[in-house]
C-alpha positions in Angstrom: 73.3 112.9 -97.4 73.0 116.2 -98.2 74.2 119.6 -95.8 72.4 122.9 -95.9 73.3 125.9 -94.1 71.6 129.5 -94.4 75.2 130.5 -95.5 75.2 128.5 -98.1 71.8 130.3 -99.7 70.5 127.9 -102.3 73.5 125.4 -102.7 73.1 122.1 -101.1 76.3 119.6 -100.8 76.4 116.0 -100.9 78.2 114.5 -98.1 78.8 110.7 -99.6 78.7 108.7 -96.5 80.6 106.0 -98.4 83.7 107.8 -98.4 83.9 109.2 -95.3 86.9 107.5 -93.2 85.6 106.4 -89.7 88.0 106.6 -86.4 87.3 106.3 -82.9 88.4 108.7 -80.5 88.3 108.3 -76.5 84.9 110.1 -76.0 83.7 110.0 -80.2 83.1 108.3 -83.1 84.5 110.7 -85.9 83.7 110.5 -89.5 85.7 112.6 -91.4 85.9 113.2 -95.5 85.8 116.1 -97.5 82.7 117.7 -99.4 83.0 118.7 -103.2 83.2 120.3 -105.7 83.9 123.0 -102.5 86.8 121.0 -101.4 85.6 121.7 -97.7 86.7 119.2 -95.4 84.1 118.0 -92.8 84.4 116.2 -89.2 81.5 114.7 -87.3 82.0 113.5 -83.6 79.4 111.0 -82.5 79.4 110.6 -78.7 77.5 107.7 -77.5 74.4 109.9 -76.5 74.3 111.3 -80.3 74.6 107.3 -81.4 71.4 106.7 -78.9 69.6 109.6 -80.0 70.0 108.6 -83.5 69.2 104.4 -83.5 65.7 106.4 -81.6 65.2 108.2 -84.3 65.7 105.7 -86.8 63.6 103.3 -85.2 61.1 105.1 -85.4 57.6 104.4 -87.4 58.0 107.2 -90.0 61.4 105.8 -90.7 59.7 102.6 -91.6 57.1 103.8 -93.6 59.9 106.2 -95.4 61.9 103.2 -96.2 58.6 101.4 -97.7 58.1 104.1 -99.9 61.1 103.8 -101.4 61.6 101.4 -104.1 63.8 98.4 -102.9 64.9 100.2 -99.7 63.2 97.9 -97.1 63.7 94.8 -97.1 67.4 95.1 -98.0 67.9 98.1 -95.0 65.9 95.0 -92.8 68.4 92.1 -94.2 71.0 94.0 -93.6 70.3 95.0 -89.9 69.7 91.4 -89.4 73.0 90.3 -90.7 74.9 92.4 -88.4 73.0 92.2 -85.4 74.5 89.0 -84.1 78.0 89.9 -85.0 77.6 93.1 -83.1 75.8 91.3 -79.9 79.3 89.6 -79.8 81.6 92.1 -80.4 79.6 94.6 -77.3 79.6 91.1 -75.2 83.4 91.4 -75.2 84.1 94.8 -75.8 82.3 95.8 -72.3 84.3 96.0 -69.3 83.1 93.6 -67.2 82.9 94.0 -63.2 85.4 91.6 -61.3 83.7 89.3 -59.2 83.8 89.2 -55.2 86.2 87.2 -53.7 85.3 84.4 -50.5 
């Protein structure tokens, strides 16, 4: 991934997704890590509407045809999402607080 800000000017950072360290807060998913070669170190807090917002956006078309464009992207981002999809089912099945049921 790479950031951009006007302050910046022309420099662009990578922000290497792979070695960002992932925790969960109360109300956020934070991904934390630092950028180089400025040493700056970064935090992003996903609430669950940013997550929502972002699976939309991903599931979009155009991210499709993106993906199919590049070489070898597709069918292994497709795998991939497949692999983990019943795994995660599970984990939301039991993760969810579920209501208690009337009694009589």
């Amino acid at each position: 991934m790479i950031v951009w800000s006007k302050g910046l000017g022309k420099q662009r950072l990578p922000l290497e997704l792979p070695a960002a360290k992932l925790r969960v807060s109360p109300d956020y998913l934070v991904m934390e890590g630092v950028i180089e070669p400025v040493c700056w170190n970064y935090a992003i807090r996903l609430a669950p509407n940013d997550l929502e917002d972002f699976l939309k956006l991903m599931s979009q078309p155009k991210t499709a045809e993106f993906l199919a464009e590049q070489s070898g992207v597709l069918w292994p981002f497709m795998l991939g999402l497949i692999a983990i999809v019943p795994r995660l089912l599970f984990k939301l099945m039991f993760a969810t607080k579920q209501p208690a049921l009337p009694l009589g």
